[in-house]
Each structure stands twice: as structure tokens, then as C-alpha cells.
FILUMSE-133988 format. One record per residue (C-alpha): residue number from 1; x, y, z. Coordinates in steps of 0.25 Angstrom, whole numbers. Each point is the difference from the previous one (the first is absolute). Layout:
! residues N
  resi      X      Y      Z
   NUM      X      Y      Z
...
***
This chain:
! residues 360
  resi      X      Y      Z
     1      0      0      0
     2      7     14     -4
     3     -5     13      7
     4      2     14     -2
     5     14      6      2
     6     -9     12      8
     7    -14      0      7
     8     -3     14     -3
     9     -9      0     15
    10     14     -4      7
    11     12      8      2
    12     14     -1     -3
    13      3    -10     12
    14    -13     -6      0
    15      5     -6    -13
    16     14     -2      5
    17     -7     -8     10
    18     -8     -9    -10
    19     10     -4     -8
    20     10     -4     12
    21    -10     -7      7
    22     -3     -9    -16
    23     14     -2     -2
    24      2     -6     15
    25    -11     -8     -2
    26      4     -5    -14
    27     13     -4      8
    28     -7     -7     11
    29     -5    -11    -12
    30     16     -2     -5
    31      7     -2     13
    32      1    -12      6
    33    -11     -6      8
    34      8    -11      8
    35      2      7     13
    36    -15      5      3
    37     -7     -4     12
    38    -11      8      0
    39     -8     -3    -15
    40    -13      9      4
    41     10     12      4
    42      6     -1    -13
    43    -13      1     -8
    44     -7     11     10
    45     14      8     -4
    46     -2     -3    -15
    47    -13      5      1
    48      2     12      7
    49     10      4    -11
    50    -10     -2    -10
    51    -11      9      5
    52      5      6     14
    53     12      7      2
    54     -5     15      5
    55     13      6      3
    56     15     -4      1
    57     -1     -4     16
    58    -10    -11     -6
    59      9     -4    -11
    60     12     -2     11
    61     -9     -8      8
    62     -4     -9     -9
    63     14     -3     -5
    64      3     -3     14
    65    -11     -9      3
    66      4     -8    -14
    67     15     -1      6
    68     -6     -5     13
    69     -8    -10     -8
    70     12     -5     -6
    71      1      6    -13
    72     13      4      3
    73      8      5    -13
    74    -12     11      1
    75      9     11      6
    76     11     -1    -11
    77    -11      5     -8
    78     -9     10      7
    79     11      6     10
    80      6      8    -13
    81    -14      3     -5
    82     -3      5     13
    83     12      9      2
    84     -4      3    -15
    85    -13      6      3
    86      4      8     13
    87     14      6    -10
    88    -12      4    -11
    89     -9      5     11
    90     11     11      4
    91      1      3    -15
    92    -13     10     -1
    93     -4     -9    -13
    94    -13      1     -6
    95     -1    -10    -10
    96      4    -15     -2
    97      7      5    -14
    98      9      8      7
    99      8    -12      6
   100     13     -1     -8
   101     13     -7     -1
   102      7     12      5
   103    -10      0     13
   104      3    -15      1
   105     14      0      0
   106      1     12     10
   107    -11    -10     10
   108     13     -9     -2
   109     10      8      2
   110     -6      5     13
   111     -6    -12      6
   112     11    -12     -3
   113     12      8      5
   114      7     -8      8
   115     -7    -14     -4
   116      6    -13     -4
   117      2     -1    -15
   118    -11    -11      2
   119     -9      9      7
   120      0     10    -12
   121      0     -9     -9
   122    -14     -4      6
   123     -3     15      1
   124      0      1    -14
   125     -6    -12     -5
   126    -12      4      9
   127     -2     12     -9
   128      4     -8    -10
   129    -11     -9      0
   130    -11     12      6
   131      0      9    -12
   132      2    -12     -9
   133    -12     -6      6
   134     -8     14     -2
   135      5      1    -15
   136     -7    -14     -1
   137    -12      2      7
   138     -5     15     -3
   139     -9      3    -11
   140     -9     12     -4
   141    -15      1     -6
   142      6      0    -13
   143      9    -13      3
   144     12      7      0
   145     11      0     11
   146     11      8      7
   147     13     -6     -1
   148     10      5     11
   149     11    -10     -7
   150     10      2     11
   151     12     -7      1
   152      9      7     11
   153     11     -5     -6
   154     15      5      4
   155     -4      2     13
   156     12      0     11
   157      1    -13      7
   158    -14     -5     -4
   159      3     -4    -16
   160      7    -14      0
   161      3    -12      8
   162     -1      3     14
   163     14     -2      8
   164      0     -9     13
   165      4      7     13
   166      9     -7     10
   167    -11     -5      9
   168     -1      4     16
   169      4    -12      7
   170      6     -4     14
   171     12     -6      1
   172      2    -10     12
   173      2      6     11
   174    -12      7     -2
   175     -8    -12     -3
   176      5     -4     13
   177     -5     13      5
   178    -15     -2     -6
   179     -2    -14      3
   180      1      3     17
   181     -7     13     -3
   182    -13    -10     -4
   183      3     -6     13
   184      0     12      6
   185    -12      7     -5
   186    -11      1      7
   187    -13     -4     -7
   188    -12     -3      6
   189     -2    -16      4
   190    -12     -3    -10
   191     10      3    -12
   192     12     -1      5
   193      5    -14     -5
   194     -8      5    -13
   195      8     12      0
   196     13     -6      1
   197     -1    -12     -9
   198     -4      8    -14
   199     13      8      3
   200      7    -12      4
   201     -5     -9    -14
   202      4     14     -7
   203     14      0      4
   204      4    -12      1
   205     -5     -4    -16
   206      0     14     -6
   207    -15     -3     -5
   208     -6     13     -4
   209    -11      7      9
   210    -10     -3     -9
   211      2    -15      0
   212      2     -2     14
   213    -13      8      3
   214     -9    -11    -10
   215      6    -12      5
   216    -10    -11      4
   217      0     -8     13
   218      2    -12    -11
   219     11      7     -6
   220      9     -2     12
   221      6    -14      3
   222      8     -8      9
   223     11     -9     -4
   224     12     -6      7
   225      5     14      6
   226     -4      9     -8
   227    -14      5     -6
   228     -1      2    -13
   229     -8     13     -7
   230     -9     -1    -12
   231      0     13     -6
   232     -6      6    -12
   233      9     11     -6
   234     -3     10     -9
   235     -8     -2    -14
   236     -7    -13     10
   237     16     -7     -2
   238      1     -9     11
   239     11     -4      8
   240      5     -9     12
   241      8      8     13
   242      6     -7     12
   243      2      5     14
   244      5     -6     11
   245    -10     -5     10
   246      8      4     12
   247     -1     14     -4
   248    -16      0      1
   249     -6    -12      7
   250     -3      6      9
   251     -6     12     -4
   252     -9     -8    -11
   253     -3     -8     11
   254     -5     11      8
   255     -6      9    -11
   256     -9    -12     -4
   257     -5     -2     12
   258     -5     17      1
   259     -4     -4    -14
   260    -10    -10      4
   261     -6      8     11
   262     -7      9    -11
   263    -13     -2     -1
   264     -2      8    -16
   265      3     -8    -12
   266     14      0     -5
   267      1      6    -13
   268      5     -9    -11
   269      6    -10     12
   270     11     12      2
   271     11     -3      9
   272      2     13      5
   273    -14      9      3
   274     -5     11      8
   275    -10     -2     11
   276    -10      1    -11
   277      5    -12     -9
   278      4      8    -10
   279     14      3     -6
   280     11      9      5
   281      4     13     -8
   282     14      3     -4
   283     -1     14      8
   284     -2     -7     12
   285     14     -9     -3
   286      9     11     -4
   287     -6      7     14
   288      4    -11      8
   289     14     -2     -7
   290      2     15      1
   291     -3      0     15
   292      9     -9      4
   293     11      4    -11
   294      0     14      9
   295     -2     -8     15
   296     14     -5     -4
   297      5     13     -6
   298      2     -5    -14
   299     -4      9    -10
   300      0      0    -15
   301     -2      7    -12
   302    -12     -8     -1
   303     -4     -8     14
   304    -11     -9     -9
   305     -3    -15      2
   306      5     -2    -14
   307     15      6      5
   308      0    -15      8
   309     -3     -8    -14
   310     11      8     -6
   311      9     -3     14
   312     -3    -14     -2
   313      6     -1    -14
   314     12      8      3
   315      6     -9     10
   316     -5    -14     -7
   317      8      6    -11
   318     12      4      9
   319      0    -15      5
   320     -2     -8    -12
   321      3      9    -12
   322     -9     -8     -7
   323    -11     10     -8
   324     -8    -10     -5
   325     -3     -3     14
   326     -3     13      4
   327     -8      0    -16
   328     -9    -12      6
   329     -1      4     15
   330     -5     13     -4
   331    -10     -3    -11
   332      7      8    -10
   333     -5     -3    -14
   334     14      8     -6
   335     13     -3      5
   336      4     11     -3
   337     -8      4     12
   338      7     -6      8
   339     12      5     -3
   340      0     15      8
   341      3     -9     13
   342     15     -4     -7
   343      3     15      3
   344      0     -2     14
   345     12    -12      0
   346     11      7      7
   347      9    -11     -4
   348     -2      2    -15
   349      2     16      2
   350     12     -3      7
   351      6    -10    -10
   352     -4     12    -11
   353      6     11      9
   354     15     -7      3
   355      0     -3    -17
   356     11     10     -1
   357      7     -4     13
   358     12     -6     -8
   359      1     12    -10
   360     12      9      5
***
């Protein structure tokens, strides 16, 4: 169905609005559906984006209530476009045709200073993919339609293949520092083994948040002295973990008797839940990581949960060299991936820095 590019009844943001709120919904259909828990969230979300959005403040909460449903590649999408309609609300426009390149690439220029390459990378593709999805979808009463044809190209930092960052990660003393800090941490008793065990299964096999957060109860089993973790990656690419059983017994023990005192169903047999059943948000992981990173005073450039994935694969490539390893432990599809943790091999920088040691 195409529409007109601008209802004359509405004003300059009252369009802006419209158009963000059908191309986030038009995203909502492409991303991946495997991580959400809440179907009938989805859909009121869907349709609220159809018909409903009365002001921006409603077009944020929606977006949120999709990621807390799940969906939750959404904010690669509408935080740009957000940030996009706040930049052009300062801007004193009055008409959709007004939006050019020019406009766009300043946007950029302003908003992705100091982002990772990947991050303006993603930045761009957002505005990429809205005005091509206006160009695609607008049409007059005469049939005829307004094409932005925007291209951003030779944008600084955003055009091209994204470089990788050297990942924040703790070495090992810090490791040390974070596991008694768990320990150490006061939680309240109802979730405290819960509390301590997701982070414990995280850094101890540098699973992602996500995946650790939609295990099932079946998914975790016993054998010999080690449990093993069945694990559905990314594009639904499953994948075996191990941890060692003397690491968490104890607190899987004690978290599964909490969790069988709940009286709500248990979402989709979850293994970690709230006291509703239902599953655990990221937020609420990255807070307690963060918490306890501080109790300890360890603080990084980024304190996240995902800093104890990328600790993890730093010191199982410091001990074992072996990339492949780390390939497979991780659930990287690319090699190449894998690679950013070889940068942290002392021994190898040391071999390359005494090269010239024999060189008078």
C-alpha cells in the first residue's frame, strides 16, 4: 500500500512522524523472530505502528515494548531514526521535500561523533534503508512519486567496511577480582543463586547474554563432572558448551529449588525467569554486571556483560592459542572474528617487538 508523501491536514513533524513509525514497523516484519517471548506484544506493537502513533514519546515506547518483547535487533533501526526526527525537529523545517543529503549528512556528522566505525556504519544504513523505504512507498493522486535518492556516500568513518575495536576485557587478575566480588555481592535470597549463576555460566563459557537468557531448563545437562549447555546462537546455529560442574552445582541446585516454588507458569520452560515466569531483559544483566564491576573498583571503557564474553575468549586464546577453539567456543560463524583476541598475545607482540634485537 503506498500513501502520500504529505497529508496536507498534518504538519511537517506529523509526517516525519508517519513515515518513522511505517518504516520501523516495515523493520519489525524483516528481523529475526527467534528470541520473542511475548507474541501478543509483538502484534499489539505492530499495530499501534499501523494506526497509533500520536507523538514521538509514543513512538519510543513502542520501540521499547517490542525490544522488551524480544525483538531485539529493533534499536539498531529506530534509535537512528529517533535521534533522526529529534535532529530535524530543531531544524525549523516545513515540508518533507525539504530533507536532503546535505541535511543527512550533517545529522551524521553530528550524531555519530565518537561511535565505533560499526556503529556509524548502522547509523547510515538506518537512513539508508528509511528514505529508500519512502521513495518505495510514497505515491501521489496522480500516481507519481517523490524520490529522495539518497545515497550518503563519502561519509567520514561510516562508508566502507566497519573496522574492529580491540574489545574491553579483564585480564586475570581481574577475573579474580570479579568472581569473589559475585561472592561478595549482596542480593536479596529469593535470586541470589539465580543472580549468580547466569553470570557465573557467562564467564565461565563466554556464551552471549542473549543465549544465556533463553536457555531452557532442558537445555542444561549433567555428565560426569561437567554440565553441558545446549545453545542456540545467532541465525537459530546451535552449538554445545561445557562448564564444570564444581563451579555451579551448587548454585543450579539452589536456584532450581526457588525456581519450583513459583506458582505462574514458566515461560517456554525457561531456566532463568522472573518471579512472573517470564524471561529476564538484558538491561537487567548489564546492571548487575555493572554493580558488581564497581563494588570491586574495576571500571572500564564499557563495564557490560558482553565485556565477560570478550574476557573469556582473551584468556582461552592466551592459553591455548588455538583460534579455532575460540571460533567454536564463541559461535562465530567467521573466523576472521575470532581473530581480534590474537591482538592480545603478549607472547607473540614480544616475539615481533625483539625481531630487530640481533640487528646492531
Amino acid at each position: 500500500m503506498r500513501y502520500i508523501l504529505e497529508s496536507p491536514q498534518k504538519d511537517f513533524l506529523s509526517n516525519l512522524l508517519f513515515w518513522c513509525a511505517r518504516f520501523i514497523r516495515y523493520k519489525m516484519t524483516t528481523l529475526s523472530n527467534s528470541n520473542i517471548k511475548d507474541k501478543k506484544c509483538i502484534g499489539m506493537c505492530m499495530e499501534k505502528l499501523q494506526n497509533n502513533i500520536a507523538s514521538i514519546d509514543d513512538l519510543i515506547n513502542t520501540c521499547k515494548d517490542a525490544r522488551n518483547a524480544g525483538l531485539i535487533g529493533i534499536n539498531t533501526y529506530a534509535q537512528p531514526i529517533l535521534k533522526l526526527y529529534k535532529h530535524l525537529s530543531e531544524n525549523h523545517l516545513t515540508s518533507m521535500k525539504q530533507i536532503d543529503e546535505e541535511i543527512l549528512s550533517d545529522f551524521l556528522a553530528v550524531q555519530t561523533g565518537g561511535l565505533s566505525a560499526a556503529s556509524k556504519k548502522n547509523y547510515r544504513i538506518a537512513l539508508l534503508g528509511l528514505f529508500g523505504y519512502i521513495d518505495r512507498q510514497n505515491q501521489d493522486n496522480e500516481g507519481k512519486s517523490y524520490i529522495y535518492n539518497i545515497e550518503l556516500k563519502n561519509i567520514g568513518g561510516i562508508k566502507g567496511k566497519s573496522g574492529q575495536k580491540l574489545p574491553a576485557h579483564l585480564n586475570e587478575n581481574e577475573l579474580e577480582k570479579f568472581l569473589e566480588g559475585i561472592e561478595k555481592f549482596e542480593i536479596p535470597q529469593t535470586i541470589r543463586a539465580r543472580n549468580r549463576l547466569m553470570i557465573k555460566i557467562i564467564i565461565y563459557t563466554g556464551i552471549r547474554v542473549s543465549e544465556m537468557l533463553y536457555l531452557k531448563n532442558k537445555d542444561i545437562l549433567p555428565e560426569d563432572n561437567v554440565y553441558l549447555l545446549n545453545i542456540r546462537g545467532k541465525g537459530d546455529k546451535y552449538r554445545v558448551v561445557m562448564i564444570k560442574s564444581c563451579h555451579i552445582r551448587s548454585l543450579l541446585e539452589e536456584w532450581l529449588i526457588e525456581r519450583s516454588k513459583l506458582t505462574t507458569t514458566i515461560q517456554d520452560g525457561l531456566l532463568f525467569c522472573n518471579q512472573k515466569g517470564k524471561a529476564l531483559s538484558q538491561a537487567y544483566i548489564y546492571q548487575i554486571v555493572e554493580k558488581i564491576l564497581m563494588s570491586v573498583g574495576i571500571r572500564k571503557k564499557k563495564n557490560g556483560a558482553h565485556m565477560l564474553r570478550h574476557s573469556f575468549a582473551t584468556l582461552l586464546y592466551q592459553k591455548r592459542h588455538d583460534l579455532v577453539l575460540v571460533q567454536e567456543a564463541l559461535g562465530h560463524a567467521d573466523l576472521n572474528t575470532s581473530r581480534i583476541y590474537m591482538h592480545f598475545d603478549k607472547k607473540r607482540l614480544i616475539e615481533a617487538a625483539s625481531i630487530m634485537d640481533d640487528i646492531s
